[in-house]
RODO-2510 file (C-alpha; in nm, 4 decimals, decimal comma):
residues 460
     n   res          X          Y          Z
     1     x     0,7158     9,1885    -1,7290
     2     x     1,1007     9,2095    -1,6611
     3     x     1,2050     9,1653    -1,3275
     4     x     1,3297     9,4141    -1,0996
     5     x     1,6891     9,1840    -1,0677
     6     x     1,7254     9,1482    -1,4263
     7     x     1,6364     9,4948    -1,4976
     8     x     1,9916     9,5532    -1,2657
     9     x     2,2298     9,2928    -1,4467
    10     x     2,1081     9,4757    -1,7778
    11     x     2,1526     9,8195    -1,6407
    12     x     2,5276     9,6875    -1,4791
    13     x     2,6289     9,5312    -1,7958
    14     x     2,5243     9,8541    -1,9942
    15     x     2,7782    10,0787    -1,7380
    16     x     2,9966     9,7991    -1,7852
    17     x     2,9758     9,8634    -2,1311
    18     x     3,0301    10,2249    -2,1392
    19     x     3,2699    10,2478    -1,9069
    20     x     3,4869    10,0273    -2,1193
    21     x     3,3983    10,2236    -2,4167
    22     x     3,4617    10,5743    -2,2742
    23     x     3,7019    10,5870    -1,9812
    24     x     4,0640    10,5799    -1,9457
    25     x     4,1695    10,5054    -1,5952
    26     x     4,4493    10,6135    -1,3828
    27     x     4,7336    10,3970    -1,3260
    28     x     4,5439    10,1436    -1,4772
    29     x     4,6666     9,8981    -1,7899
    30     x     4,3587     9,9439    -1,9827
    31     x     4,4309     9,6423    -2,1958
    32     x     4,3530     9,4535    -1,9405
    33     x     4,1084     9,6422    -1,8029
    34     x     3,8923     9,5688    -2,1119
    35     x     3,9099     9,1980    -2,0909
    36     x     3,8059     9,1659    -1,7548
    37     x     3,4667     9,2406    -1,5190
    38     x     3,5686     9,5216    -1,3033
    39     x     3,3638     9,7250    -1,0029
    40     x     3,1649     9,9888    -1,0536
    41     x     3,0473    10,1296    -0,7689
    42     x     2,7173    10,2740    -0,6798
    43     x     2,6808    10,3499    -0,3318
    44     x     2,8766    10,3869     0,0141
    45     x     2,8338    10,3855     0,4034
    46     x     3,0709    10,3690     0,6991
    47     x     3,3819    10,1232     0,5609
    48     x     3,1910     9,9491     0,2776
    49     x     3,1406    10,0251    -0,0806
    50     x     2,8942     9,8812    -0,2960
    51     x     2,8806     9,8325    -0,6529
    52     x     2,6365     9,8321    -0,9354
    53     x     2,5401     9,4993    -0,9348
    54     x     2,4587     9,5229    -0,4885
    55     x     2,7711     9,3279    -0,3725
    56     x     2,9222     9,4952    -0,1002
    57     x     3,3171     9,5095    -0,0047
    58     x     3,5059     9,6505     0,2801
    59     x     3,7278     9,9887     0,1177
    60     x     4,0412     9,8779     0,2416
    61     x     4,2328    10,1528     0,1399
    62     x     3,9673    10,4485     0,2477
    63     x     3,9229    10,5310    -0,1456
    64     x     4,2328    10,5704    -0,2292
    65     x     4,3822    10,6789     0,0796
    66     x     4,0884    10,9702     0,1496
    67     x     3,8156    10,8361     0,3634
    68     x     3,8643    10,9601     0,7064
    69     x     3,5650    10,9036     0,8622
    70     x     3,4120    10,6513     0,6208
    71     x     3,1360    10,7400     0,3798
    72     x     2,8078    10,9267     0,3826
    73     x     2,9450    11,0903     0,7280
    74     x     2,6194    11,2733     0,8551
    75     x     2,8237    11,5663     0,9902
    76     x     3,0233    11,6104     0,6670
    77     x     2,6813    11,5126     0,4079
    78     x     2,5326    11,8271     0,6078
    79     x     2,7618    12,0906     0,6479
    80     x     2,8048    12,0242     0,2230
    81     x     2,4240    12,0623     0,2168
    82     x     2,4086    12,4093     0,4057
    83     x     2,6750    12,5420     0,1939
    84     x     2,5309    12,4303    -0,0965
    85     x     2,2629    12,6772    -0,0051
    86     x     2,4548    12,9644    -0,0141
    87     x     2,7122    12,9144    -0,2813
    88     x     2,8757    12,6763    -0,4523
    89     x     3,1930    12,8250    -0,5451
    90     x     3,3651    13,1809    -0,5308
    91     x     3,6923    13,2701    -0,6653
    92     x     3,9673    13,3408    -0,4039
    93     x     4,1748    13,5527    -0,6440
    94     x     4,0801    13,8991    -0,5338
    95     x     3,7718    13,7649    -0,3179
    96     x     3,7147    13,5765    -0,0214
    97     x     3,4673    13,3434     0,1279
    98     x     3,3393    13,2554     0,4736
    99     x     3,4367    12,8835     0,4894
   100     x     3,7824    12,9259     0,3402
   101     x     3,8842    13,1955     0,6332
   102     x     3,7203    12,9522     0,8817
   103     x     3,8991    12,6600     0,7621
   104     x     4,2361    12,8363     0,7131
   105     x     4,2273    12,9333     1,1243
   106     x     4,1631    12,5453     1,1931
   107     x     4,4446    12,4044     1,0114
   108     x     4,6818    12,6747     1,1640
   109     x     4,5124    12,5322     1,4737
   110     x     4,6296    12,1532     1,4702
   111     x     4,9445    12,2011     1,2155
   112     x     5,3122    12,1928     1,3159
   113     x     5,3893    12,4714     1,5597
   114     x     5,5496    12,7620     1,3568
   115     x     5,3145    12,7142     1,0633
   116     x     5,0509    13,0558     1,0072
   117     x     4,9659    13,0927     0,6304
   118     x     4,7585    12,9346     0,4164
   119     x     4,7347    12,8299     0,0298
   120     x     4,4490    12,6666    -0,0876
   121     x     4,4671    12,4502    -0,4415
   122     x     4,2555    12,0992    -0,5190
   123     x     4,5423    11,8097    -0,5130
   124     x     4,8264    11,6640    -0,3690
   125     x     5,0211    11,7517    -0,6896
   126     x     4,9633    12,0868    -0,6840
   127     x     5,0100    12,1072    -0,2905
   128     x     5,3239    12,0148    -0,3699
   129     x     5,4103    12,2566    -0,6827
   130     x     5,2973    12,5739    -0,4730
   131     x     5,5181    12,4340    -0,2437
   132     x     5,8420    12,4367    -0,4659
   133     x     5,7447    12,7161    -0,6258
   134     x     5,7492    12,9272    -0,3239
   135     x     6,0611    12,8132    -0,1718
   136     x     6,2608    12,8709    -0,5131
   137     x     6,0305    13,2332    -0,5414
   138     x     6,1135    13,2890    -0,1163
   139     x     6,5012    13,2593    -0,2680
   140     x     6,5232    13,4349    -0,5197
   141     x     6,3758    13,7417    -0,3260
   142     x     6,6121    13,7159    -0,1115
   143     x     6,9446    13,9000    -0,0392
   144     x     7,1556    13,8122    -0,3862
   145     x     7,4215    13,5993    -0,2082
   146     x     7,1022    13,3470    -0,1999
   147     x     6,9644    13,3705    -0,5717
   148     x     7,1742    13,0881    -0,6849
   149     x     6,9595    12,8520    -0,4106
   150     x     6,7721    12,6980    -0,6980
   151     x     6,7717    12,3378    -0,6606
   152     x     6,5921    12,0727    -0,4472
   153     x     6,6518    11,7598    -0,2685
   154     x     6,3939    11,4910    -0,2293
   155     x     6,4326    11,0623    -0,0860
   156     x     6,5151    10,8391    -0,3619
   157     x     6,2183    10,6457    -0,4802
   158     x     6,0087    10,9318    -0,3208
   159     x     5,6786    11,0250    -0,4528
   160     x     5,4930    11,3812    -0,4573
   161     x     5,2221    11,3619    -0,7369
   162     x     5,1764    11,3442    -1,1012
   163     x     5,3043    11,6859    -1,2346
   164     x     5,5710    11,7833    -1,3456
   165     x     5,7593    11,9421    -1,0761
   166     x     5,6132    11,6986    -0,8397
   167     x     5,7484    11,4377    -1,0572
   168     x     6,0936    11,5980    -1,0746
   169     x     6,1343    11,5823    -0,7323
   170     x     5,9872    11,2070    -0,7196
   171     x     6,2033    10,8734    -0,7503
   172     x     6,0263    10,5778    -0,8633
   173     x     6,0937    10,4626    -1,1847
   174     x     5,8040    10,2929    -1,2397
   175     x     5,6133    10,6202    -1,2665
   176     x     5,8557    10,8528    -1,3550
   177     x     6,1448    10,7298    -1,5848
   178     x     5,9494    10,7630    -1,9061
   179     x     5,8669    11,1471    -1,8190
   180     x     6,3000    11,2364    -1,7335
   181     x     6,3257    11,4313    -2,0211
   182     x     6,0708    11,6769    -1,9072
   183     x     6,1871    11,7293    -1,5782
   184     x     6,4319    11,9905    -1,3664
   185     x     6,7355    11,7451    -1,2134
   186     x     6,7018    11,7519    -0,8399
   187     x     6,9725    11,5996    -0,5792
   188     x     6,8961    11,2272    -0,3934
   189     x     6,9587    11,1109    -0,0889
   190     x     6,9130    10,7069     0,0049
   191     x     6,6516    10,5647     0,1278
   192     x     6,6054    10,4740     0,4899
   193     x     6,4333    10,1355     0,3525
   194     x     6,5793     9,9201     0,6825
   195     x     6,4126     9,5821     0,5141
   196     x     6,6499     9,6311     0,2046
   197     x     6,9258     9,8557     0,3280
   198     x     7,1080    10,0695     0,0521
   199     x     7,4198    10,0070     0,2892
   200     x     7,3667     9,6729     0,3698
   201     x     7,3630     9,7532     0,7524
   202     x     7,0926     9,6610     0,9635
   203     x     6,8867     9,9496     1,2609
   204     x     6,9705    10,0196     1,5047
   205     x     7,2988     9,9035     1,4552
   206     x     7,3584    10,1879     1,1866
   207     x     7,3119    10,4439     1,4129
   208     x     7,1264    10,6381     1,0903
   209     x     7,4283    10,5931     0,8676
   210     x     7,1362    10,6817     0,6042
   211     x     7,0959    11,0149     0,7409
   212     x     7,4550    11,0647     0,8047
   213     x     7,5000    10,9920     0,3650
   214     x     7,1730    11,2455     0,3505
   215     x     7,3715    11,5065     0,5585
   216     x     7,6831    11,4794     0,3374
   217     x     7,4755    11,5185     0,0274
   218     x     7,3031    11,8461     0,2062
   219     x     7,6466    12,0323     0,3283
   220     x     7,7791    11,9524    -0,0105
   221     x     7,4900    12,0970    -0,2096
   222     x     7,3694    12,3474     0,0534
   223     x     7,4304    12,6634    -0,0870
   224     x     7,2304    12,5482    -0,4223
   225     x     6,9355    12,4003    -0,2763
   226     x     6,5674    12,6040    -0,2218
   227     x     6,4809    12,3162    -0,0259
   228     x     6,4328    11,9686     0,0859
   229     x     6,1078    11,8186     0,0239
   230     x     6,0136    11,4680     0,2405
   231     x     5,7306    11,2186     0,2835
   232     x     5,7588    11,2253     0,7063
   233     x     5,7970    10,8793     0,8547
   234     x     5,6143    10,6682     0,5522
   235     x     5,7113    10,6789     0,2003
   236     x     5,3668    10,5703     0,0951
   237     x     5,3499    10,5438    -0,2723
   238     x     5,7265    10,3483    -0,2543
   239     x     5,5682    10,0814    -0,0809
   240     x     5,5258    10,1940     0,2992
   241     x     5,8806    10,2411     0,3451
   242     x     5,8736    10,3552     0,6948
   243     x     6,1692    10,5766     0,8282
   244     x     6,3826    10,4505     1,1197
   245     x     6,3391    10,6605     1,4545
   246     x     6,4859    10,9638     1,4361
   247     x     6,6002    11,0061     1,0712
   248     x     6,3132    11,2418     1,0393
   249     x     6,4702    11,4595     1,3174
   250     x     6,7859    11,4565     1,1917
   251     x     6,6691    11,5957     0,8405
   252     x     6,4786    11,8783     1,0191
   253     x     6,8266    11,9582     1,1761
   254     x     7,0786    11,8990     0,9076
   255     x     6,8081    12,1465     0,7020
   256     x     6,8481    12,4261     0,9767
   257     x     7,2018    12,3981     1,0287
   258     x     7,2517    12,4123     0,6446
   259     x     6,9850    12,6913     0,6197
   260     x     6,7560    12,5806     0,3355
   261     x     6,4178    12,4843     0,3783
   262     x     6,2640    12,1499     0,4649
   263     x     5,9053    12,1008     0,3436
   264     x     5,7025    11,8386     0,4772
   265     x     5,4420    11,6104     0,2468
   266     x     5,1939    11,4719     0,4288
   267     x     4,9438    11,4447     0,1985
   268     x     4,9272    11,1037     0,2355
   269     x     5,0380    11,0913     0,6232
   270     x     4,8190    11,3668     0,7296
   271     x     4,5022    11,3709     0,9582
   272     x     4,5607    11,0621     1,1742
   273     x     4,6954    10,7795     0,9838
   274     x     4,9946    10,7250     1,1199
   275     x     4,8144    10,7586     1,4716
   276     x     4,9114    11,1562     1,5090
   277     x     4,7116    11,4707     1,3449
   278     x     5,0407    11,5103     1,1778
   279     x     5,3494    11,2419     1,1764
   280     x     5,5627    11,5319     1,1765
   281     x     5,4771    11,5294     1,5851
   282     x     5,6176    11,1881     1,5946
   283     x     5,9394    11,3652     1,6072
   284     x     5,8421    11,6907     1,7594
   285     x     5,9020    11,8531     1,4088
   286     x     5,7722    12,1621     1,2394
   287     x     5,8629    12,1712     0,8886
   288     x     5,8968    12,5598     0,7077
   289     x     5,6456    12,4326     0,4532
   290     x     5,3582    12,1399     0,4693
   291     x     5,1205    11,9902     0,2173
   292     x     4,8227    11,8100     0,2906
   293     x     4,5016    11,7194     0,0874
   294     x     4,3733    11,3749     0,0489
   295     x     4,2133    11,3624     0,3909
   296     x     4,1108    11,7322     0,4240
   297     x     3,7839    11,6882     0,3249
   298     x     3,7271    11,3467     0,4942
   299     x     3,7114    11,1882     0,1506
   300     x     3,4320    11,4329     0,0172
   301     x     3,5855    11,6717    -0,2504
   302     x     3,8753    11,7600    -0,3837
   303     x     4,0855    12,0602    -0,1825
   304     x     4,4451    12,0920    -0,0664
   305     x     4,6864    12,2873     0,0787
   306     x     5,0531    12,4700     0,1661
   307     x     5,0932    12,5874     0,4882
   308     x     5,4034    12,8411     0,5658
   309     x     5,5591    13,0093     0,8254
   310     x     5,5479    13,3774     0,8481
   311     x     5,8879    13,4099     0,7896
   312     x     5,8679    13,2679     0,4304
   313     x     5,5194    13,4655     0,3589
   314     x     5,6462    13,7791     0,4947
   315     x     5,9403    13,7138     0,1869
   316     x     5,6260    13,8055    -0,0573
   317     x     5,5417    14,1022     0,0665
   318     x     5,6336    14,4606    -0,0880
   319     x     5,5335    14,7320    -0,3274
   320     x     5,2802    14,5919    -0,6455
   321     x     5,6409    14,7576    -0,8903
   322     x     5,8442    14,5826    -0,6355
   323     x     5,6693    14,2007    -0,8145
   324     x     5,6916    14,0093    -0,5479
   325     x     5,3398    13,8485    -0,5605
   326     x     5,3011    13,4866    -0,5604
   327     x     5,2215    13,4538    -0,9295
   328     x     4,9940    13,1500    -0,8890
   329     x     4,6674    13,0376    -0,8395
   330     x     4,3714    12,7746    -0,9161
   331     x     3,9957    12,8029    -1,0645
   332     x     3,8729    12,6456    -0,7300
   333     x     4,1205    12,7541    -0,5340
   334     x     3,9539    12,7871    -0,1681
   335     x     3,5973    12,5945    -0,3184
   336     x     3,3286    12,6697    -0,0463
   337     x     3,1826    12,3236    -0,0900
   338     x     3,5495    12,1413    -0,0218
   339     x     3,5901    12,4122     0,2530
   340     x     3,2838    12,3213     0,4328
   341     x     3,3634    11,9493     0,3965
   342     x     3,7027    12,0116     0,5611
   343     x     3,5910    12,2544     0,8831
   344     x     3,3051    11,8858     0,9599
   345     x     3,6176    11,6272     0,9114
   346     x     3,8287    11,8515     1,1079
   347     x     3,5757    11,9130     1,3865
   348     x     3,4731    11,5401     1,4030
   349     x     3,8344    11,4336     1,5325
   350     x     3,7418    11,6455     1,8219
   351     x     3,3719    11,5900     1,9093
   352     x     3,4396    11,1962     1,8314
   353     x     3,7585    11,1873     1,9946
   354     x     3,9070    10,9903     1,6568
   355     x     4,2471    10,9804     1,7191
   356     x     4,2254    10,8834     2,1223
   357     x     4,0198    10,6257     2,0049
   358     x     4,2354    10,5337     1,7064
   359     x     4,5209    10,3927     1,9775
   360     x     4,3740    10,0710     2,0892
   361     x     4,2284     9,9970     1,7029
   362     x     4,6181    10,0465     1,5820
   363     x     4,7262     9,8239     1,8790
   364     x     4,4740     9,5701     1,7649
   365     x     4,5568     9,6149     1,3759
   366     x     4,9067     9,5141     1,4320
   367     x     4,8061     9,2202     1,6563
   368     x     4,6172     9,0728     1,3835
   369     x     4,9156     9,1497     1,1326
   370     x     5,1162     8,8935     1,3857
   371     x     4,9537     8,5896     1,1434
   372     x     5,1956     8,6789     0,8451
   373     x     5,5038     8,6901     1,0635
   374     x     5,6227     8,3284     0,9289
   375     x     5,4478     8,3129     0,6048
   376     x     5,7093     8,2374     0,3326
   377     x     5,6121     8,4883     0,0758
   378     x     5,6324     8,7446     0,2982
   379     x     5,9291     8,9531     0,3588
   380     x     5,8236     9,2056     0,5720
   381     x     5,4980     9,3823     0,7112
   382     x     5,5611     9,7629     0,7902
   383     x     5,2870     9,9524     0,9914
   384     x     5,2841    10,2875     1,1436
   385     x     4,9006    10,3731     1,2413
   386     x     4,5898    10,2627     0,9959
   387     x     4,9110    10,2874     0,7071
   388     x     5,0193     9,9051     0,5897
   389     x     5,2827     9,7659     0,3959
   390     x     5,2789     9,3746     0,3327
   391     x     5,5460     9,3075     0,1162
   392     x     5,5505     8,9924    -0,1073
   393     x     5,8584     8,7925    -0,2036
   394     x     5,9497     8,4544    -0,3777
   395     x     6,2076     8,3776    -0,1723
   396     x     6,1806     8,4645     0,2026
   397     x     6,5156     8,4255     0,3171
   398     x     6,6675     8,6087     0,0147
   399     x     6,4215     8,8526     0,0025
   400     x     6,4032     8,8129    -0,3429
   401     x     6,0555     8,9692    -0,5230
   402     x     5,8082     8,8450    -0,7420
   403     x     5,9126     8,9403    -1,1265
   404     x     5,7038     9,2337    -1,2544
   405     x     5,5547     8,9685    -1,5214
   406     x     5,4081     8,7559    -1,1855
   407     x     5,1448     9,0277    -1,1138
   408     x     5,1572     8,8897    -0,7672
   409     x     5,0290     9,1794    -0,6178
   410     x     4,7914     9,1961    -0,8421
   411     x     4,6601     8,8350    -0,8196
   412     x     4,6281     8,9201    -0,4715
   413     x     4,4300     9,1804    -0,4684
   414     x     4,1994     9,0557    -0,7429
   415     x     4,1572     8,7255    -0,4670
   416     x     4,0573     8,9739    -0,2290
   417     x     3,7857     9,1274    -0,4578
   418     x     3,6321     8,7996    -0,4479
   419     x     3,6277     8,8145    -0,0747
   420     x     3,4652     9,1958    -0,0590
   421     x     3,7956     9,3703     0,0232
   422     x     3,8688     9,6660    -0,1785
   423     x     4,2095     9,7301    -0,2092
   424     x     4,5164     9,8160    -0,4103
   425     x     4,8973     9,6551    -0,4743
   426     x     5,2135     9,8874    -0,4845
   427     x     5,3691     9,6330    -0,6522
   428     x     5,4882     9,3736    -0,4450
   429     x     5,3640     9,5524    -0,1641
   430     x     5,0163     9,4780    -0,0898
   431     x     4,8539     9,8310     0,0865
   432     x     4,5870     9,8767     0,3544
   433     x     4,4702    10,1888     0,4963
   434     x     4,1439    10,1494     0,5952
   435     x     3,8901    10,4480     0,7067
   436     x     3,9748    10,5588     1,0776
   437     x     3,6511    10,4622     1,2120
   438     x     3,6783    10,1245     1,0851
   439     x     3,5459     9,8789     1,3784
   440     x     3,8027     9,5695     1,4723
   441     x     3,5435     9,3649     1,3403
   442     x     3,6035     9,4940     1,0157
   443     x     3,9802     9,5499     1,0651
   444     x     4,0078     9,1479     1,1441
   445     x     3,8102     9,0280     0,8656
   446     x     4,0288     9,2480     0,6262
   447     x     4,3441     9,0811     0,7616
   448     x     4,1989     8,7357     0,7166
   449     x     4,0556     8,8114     0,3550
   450     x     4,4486     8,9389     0,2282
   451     x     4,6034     8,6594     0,4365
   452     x     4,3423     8,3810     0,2240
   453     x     4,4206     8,5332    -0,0536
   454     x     4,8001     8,5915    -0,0353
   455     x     4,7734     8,1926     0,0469
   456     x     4,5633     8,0869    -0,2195
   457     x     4,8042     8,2893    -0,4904
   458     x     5,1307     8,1686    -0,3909
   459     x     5,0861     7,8282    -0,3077
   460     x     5,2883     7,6007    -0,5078
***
């Protein structure tokens, strides 16, 4: 008779086996992937994952920066159920359904003041499309004097999302360089990495020289530009560049006073990691157009979407010869099932109190982050919230990184596997962002388990 344990290492080495033989993975070298073990996980609750085989490991980075509430929420598992009794999906084009109109009054409810319309589609990416889309559409409808605002300006070494307009407004290299040849040119401005200063001047000293370049770059290109799309506060994808104090203001008002449109990603900022609903209210800002997804649906299913102001919708309205419609639209757009997820995560942060109760956990977090202050491989550790940059470098006092070839974030992380931390390198930038109702238990032992590893890999 085969035992019950051995029954599991055959059935883990079988998925193993298929999963090698069938998948290709995102962002992934899968060269290597095929030489090595890798996770496959089964089965969640709260902040740990656990895998095929029964080890368990802390998600570090909420599942790729989704996992609000950590996983198998009971609030969220049953408001998926009861829809799932009624319908599973409707289409939105021509139709409605009851929990995309319910959801659609709650974000208007704790977005940026200003913002009253809603557009539903199923990713960051395509959050941020719809968003470019309509401000060069909102343009071009316009009184002809505007027609030739066409263009867009976006951070250097920003990131927005895999396709292709989302890429054309990006800046990372890494990701994008290969794909130049099929995108639209779009304008740069620098930036406001303090740790490695394009201008070589150190904050607060600069008195946002950064933003006073961005501002020459907008006057100059003003009367071309549909808009000016920016990650608020955290550049997450760049390495958790995080924004000096006030350059996110400033943008907001160099974008009214040159009259084009700023839209605000926070796809990856939104619904309380960085401490706020929104970072937007960091800075008391209300952007004409904001994306969110990833957190929507508290890490359930995918859903997204572009809120704008009235102004901008009202732009869309007129006679059906008149063409104005927004000519665009997704299968799932508005999916009851990701609807329903999003009205529980939303109404959780108020019956739980998340964010209130966030404040002494982000207080803590960065407490614990004191221990890599001195370390000599690394440079810098930039928090803002439950969002965590630790960058790595060779040389501490000339900031000089790891070679590409090193993997060293990628040793790292692989040392933290061991551990049970799940988590995931930006290069040289080692990442945490950890569910919001992650315990300081769990936040502590995370700290310790990267700072062990980031030891163990670049000693000697």
């Amino acid at each position: 008779m085969i035992k019950t344990s051995d029954a599991k290492k055959s059935s883990a080495r079988h998925l193993e086996k298929l999963d090698k033989q069938y998948l290709w993975h995102p962002f992934t070298q899968m060269q290597d992937w095929a030489k090595s073990p890798q996770i496959i996980v089964q089965s969640g609750k709260g902040p740990i994952l656990t895998d095929i085989r029964g080890k368990k490991y802390l998600d570090g980075v909420s599942s790729l920066w989704v996992t609000v509430h950590g996983h198998r929420k009971r609030e969220i598992d049953a408001a998926v159920v009861r829809q799932l009794k009624k319908i599973a999906h409707s289409t939105l084009l021509g139709l409605s359904n009851v929990p995309a109109v319910l959801l659609g009054e709650k974000l208007v409810s704790i977005a940026p003041r200003g913002l009253s319309k809603v557009f539903y589609s199923d990713s960051g990416s395509t959050s941020v499309e719809i968003a470019l889309k309509i401000a060069f559409q909102y343009w071009q409808q316009q009184k002809p004097v505007y027609r030739q605002k066409t263009g867009f300006i976006s951070l250097a070494e920003s990131y927005h999302g895999d396709t292709i307009g989302s890429v054309s407004v990006g800046g990372i290299d890494l990701f994008h360089e290969i794909y130049r040849p099929l995108l639209f040119k779009t304008r740069k401005i620098p930036t406001p990495h303090c740790y490695r200063c394009t201008f070589g001047r150190t904050y607060p000293d600069c008195k946002l020289f950064c933003a006073e370049q961005a501002g020459r770059v907008i006057k100059r290109y003003c009367h071309e530009t549909a808009a000016l799309i920016i990650e608020p506060l955290v550049q997450g994808a760049a390495g958790m560049l995080m924004q000096p104090p006030g350059y996110l203001k400033k943008i907001r008002h160099l974008c009214t006073q040159h009259n084009i449109l700023m839209i605000a990603d926070e796809v990856a900022t939104g619904f309380g990691r960085t401490g706020k609903m929104f970072s937007c209210e960091h800075e008391y800002v209300s952007p004409d157009i904001l994306c969110v997804a990833k957190g929507i649906t508290g890490g359930y299913l995918p859903l997204a979407a572009t809120l704008t102001t009235n102004k901008i919708y009202q732009g869309f309205l007129g006679e059906h010869r008149d063409l104005r419609t927004f000519f665009h639209g997704h299968t799932y757009t508005g999916n009851p099932l990701a609807c329903a997820a999003a009205i529980a995560n939303i109404d959780l942060f108020r019956t739980e109190g998340t964010l209130a109760r966030l404040q002494p956990k982000i207080a803590f977090l960065a407490k614990q982050l004191q221990v890599f202050g001195e370390h000599p491989h690394v440079g810098e550790v930039r928090q803002k919230g439950f969002m965590v940059g630790i960058e790595l470098v060779k040389d501490r006092k000339t900031k000089q990184p790891y070679p590409l070839e090193d993997k060293a974030g990628i040793r790292v992380v692989l040392e933290c596997r061991k551990k049970g931390l799940i988590i995931r390198p930006l290069g040289n930038v080692i990442v945490l962002m950890p569910p919001l109702t992650m315990s300081t238990k769990d936040l502590k032992r995370m700290v310790e388990i990267v700072y062990a590893a980031i030891e163990r890999t670049t000693a000697g």
